[in-house]
MISETOR-816480 format. One record per residue (C-alpha): residue number from 1; x, y negated, z negated; residue in three letters. Coordinates in Angstrom, 1 decimal. Layout:
MISETOR-816480
<NUM; <X; Y; Z>; "ALA">,
...
//
This chain:
MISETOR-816480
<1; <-5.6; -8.1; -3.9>; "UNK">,
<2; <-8.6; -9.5; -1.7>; "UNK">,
<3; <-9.6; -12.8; -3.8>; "UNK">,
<4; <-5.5; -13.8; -3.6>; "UNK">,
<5; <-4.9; -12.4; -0.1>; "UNK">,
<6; <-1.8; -10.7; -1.7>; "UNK">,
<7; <-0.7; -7.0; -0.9>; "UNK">,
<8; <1.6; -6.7; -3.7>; "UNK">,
<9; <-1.3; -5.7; -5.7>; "UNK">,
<10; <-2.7; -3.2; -3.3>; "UNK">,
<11; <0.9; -1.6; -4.9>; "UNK">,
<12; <-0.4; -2.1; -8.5>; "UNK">,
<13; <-3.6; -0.8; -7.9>; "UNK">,
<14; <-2.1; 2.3; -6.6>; "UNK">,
<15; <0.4; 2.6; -9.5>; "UNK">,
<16; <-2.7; 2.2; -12.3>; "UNK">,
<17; <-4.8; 4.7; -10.8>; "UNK">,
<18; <-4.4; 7.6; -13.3>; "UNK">,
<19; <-4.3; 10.5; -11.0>; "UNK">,
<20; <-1.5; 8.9; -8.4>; "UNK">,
<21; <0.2; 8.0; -11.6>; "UNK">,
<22; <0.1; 11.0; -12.8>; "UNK">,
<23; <1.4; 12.9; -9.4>; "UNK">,
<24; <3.8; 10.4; -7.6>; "UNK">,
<25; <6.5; 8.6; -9.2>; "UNK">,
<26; <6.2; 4.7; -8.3>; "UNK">,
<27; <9.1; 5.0; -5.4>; "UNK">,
<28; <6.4; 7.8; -3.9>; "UNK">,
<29; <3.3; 5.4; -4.7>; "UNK">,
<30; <5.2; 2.7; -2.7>; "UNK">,
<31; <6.2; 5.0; 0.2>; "UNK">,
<32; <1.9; 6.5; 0.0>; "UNK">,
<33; <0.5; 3.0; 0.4>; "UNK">,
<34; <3.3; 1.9; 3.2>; "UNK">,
<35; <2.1; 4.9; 4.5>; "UNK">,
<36; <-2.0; 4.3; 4.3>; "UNK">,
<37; <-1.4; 0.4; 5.5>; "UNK">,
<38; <0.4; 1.7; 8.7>; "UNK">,
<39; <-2.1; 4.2; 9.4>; "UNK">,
<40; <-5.3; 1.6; 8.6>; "UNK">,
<41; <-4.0; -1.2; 10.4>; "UNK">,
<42; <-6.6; -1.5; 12.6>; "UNK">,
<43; <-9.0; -1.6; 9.7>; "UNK">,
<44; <-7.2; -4.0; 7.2>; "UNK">,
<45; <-7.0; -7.4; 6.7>; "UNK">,
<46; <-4.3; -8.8; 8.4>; "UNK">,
<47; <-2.6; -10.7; 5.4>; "UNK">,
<48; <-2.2; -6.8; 4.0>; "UNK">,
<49; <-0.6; -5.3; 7.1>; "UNK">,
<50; <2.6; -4.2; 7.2>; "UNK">,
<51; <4.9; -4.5; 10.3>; "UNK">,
<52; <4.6; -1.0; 12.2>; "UNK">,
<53; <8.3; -1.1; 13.0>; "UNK">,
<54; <9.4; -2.2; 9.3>; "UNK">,
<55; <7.8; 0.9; 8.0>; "UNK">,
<56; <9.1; 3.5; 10.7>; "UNK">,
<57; <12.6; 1.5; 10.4>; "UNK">,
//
């Protein structure tokens, strides 16, 4: 996700990590990293931040 600036595959990482896989279905995985971007804006790149009012929308 870093070397491409592309946070689509902050979502894929997410979904291969055995156990989120193995706890969250991949609508829940979405929904967790929405949720972690949101809270870590501040502290994130800002090609991977997400709109604050998209997510509470």
């Amino acid at each position: 996700a870093l070397v491409n600036e592309n946070r689509e595959h902050l979502y894929h990482a997410a979904m291969m990590d055995p156990h989120t896989a193995a706890e969250l279905d991949l609508d829940q995985i979405w929904s967790l990293v929405d949720d972690l971007l949101v809270a870590h804006h501040d502290w994130i790149p800002e090609w991977a931040r997400i709109a604050r009012q998209a997510r509470t929308a």
